[in-house]
N, C-alpha and C positions, 0 to 999 in steps of 0.2 A: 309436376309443377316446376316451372324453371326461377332458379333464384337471381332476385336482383344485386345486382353487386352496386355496390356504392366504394367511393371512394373521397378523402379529405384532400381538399389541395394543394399542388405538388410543391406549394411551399410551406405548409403545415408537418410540423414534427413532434412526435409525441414531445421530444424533447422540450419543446419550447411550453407545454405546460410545466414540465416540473421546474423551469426555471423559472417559469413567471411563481409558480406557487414558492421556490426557494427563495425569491427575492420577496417575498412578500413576508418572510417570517422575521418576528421582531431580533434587531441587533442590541446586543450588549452597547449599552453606554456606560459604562461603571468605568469607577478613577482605578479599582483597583489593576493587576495584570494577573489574568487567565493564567491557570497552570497550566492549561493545553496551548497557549501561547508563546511557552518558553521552548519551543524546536530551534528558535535561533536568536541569537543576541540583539543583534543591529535591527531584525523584526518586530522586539522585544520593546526596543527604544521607540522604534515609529508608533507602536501603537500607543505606549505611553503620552509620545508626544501629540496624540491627537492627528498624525500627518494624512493627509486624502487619500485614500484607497482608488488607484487607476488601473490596476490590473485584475480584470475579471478570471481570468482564468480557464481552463476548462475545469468545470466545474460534475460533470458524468457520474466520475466514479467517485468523487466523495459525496454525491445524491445518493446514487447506489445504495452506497455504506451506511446512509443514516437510515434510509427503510429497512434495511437487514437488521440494524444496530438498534433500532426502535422497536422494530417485533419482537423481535428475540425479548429484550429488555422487559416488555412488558410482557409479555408470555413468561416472563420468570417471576416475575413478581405476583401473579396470579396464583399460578403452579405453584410458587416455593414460598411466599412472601418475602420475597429477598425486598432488601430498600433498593432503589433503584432512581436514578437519577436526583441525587439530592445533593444540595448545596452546601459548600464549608466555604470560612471567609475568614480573615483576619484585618487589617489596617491596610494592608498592602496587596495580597493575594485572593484569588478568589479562584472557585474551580464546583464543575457536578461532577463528583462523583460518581462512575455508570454501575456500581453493587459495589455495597457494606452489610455482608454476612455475618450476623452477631451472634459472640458466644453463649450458651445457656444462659449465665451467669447476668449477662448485662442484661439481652433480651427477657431474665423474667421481672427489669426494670419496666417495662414498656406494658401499657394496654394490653389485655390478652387479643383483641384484635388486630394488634400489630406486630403479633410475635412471628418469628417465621416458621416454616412446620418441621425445619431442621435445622436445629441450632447450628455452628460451624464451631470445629474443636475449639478454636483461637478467633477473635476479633479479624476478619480479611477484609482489605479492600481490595477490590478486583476493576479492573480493566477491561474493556471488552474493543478488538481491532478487529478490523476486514480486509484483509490483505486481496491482492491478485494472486493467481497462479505462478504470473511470470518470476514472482518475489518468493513464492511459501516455499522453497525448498529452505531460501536462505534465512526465513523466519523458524522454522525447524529447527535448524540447524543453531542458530548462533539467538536467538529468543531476539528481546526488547532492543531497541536501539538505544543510546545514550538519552536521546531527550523526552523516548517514552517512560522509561527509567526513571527518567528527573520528574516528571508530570507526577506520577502514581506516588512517588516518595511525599512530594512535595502535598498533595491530597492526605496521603497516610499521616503525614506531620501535623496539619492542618486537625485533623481530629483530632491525635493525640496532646494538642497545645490548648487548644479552642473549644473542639467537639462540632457540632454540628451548625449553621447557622441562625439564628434567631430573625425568623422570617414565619410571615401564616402557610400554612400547610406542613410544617415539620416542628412546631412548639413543643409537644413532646419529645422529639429526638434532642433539641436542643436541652431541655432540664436534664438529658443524661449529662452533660459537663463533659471532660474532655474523656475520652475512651481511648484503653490501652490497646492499639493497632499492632496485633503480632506477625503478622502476615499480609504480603502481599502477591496479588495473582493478575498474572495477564492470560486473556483466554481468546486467543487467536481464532478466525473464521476465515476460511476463504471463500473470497465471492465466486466464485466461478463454481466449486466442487461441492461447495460445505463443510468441509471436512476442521472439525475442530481439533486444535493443540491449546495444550492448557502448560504455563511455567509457574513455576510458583518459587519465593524466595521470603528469607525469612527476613520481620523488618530490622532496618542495617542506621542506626542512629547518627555514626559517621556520611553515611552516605546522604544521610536525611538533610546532614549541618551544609555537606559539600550540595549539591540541591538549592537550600537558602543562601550559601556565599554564591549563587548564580545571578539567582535572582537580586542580591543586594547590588554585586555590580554593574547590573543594569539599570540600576536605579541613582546609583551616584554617576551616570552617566551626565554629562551637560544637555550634549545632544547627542542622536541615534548614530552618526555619521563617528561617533569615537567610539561605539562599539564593533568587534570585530563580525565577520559577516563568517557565518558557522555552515557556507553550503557555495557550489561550486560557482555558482552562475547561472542564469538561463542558457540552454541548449547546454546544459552538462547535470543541471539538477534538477529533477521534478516538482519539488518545494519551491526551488527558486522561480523555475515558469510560474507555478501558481501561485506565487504570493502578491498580494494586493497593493506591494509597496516594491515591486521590483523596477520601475522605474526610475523611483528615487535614488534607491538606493546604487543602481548601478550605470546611474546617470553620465555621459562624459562620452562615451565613445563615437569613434567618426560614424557617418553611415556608414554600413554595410559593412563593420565592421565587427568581431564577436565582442559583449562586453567585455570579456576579462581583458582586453589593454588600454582597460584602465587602471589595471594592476601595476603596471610599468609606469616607471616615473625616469626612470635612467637607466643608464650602463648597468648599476651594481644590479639593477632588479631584473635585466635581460642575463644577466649572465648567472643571478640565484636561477630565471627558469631555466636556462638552456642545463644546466649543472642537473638538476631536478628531473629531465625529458632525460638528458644520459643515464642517468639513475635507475629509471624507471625503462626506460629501453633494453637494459641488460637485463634488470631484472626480468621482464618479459620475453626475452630471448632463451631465458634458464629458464625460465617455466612453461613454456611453448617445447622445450627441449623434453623436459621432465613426462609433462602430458602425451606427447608423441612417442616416445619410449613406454610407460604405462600401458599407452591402447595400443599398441603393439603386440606387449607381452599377453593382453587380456582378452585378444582375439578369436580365440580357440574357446574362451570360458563359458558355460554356462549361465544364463542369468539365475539371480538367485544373492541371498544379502552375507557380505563378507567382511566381519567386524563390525563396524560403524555403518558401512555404506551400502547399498545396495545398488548392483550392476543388472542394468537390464540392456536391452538391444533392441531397436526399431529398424525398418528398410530390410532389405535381402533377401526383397523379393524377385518376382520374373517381372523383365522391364517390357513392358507392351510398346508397338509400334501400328505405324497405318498399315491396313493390308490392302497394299493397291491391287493386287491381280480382284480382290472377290469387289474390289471399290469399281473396277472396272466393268465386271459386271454388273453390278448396280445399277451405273450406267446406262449400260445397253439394253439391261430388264426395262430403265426407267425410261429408253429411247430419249438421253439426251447423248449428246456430241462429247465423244472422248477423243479430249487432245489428241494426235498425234505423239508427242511425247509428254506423258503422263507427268500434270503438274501435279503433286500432290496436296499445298495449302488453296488451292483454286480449287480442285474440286473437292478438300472438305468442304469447306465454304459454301458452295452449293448445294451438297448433300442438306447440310445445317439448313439453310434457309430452308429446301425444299420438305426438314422436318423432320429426317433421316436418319437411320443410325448409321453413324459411320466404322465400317467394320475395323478391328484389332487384331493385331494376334500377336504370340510371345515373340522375344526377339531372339533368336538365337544363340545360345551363350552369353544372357547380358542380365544383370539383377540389378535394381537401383542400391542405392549407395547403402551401405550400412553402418547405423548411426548407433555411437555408444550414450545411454544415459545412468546417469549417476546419481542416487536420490539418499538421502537418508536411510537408515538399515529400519525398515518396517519389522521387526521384528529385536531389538538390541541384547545385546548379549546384556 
């Protein structure tokens, strides 16, 4: 039986469903400001002030992250009864929380149907992120960033001031009153591998307060243009491509020119960056120096984790080329016309169309490059 192939047409993309379905899910109108909205100041401000969102974004990989971020989520809350996506609020702030892990203690407040089936030693709110590849070594390495940080704090505070929201579907959670948050956890996923890392930190009161002095001075802001802009620019930061208000905000520059000169107003602010580029040029010099030196001496090494890091090796292999003499043959097996002198991109080319494999072989004394990588010590002392 031969099958029928069907095909959607060639301007149809899977993608364009999940943005039609992404744009159809209800947006926040609330006066108050999202914890998950405090990644930047000046962003901070537009959204307070109501300002028009013009920049869609590529919008992929944060689709991506909310299927993974939703399965998971509810597959734990099945599995574990963990609370999972639920709301805290105060006069000013507002935020869901993606898991609040309750300890025996409070948990045998709750409904025996609402209890989880493993208490958590301590009171934790937890975090759940999707990183890429090209980022998880550095999320490994150095955890939460400053304003994932700020988000989870500002969440954990939010219960331990308030407790839960007084909204239908959580009325129970909220007669707990406010609940002592000892713990908080961020639990990393990467999209690409899966591969889970979990940090966890204990909750930090000072850091809580430093947190709301954030959000307060966004708020005694007049307008968003007085608060400071906490990320590089479009074409230097990925936040800043995506954010829905990067127009406004980096509004001014000539055509065809990159926003950031609109950072320059005079002399003095040409010559803080020029000062700034030297700066940063030496230091790049000594560590270009450093790293060259390093994978020199580390040439000879075995892969395998040393101290903190682990040293692995890619490339160094046998580098393959055309093999014209058996190409030539081909050729004349296939009775077509071999050049006179043998072009070799002309008759792969031909081979290719006519379907071909076109023959290889090692090149003599030649290995492609050999590449050093450097990953966090899979095993740590």
């Amino acid at each position: 039986m031969t099958a029928t192939k069907t095909s959607a047409p060639a301007t149809m993309s899977i993608w364009d469903a999940a943005h039609a379905a992404d744009s159809r899910r209800p947006r926040s109108v609330q006066t108050q400001l999202g914890a998950s909205d405090t990644i930047c100041s000046r962003r901070a401000g537009y959204i307070l002030a109501g300002a028009e969102r013009t920049n869609a974004g590529d919008k992929r990989a944060a689709i991506l992250g909310t299927y993974i971020h939703q399965g998971l989520l509810e597959d734990a809350r099945r599995e574990y009864g963990w609370l999972v996506e639920r709301t805290v609020a105060d006069a000013t702030l507002r935020g869901h929380v993606d898991v609040v892990q309750l300890d025996a203690a409070t948990a045998a407040r709750l409904p025996k149907r609402h209890r989880p089936v493993h208490p958590a030693e301590v009171v934790t709110v937890e975090d759940v992120k999707t990183k890429s590849s090209r980022i998880w070594d550095r999320v490994v390495r150095y955890g939460p960033t400053a304003a994932e940080m700020r988000q989870v704090l500002l969440y954990a505070d939010l219960l331990r001031t308030v407790g839960f929201a007084d909204m239908p579907g959580q009325r129970y959670l909220h007669r707990l009153g406010p609940i002592d948050v000892q713990r908080i956890r961020f639990r990393f996923v990467c999209r690409d591998t899966g591969e889970e890392h979990i940090q966890e930190f204990a909750f930090d009161e000072w850091l809580a307060a430093e947190a709301r002095w954030w959000v307060d001075r966004v708020l005694e802001a007049e307008t968003p243009e007085q608060l400071r802009r906490d990320h590089d620019g479009p074409g230097l930061s990925a936040i800043c491509n995506n954010c829905p208000f990067v127009n406004a905000c980096w509004a001014g520059a000539a055509p065809g020119q990159p926003a950031q000169t609109v950072l320059v107003h005079d002399d003095a602010d040409r010559a803080k960056a020029l000062a700034d580029y030297v700066r940063a040029h030496e230091r790049y010099r000594e560590a270009k120096r450093v790293k060259e030196l390093a994978r020199a001496m580390l040439d000879d090494s075995p892969a395998g984790d040393y101290g903190e890091n682990h040293l692995g090796w890619s490339g160094g292999n046998d580098k393959k080329e055309t093999d014209v003499a058996a190409m030539v043959e081909q050729f004349e097996d296939a009775e077509l016309v071999v050049p006179m002198i043998p072009d070799t991109q002309a008759m792969v080319a031909i081979l290719r169309r006519a379907g071909m494999v076109v023959p290889r072989r090692k090149a003599a004394g030649q290995k492609t490059a050999r590449t050093i990588n450097v990953s966090r010590a899979r095993s740590r002392p």
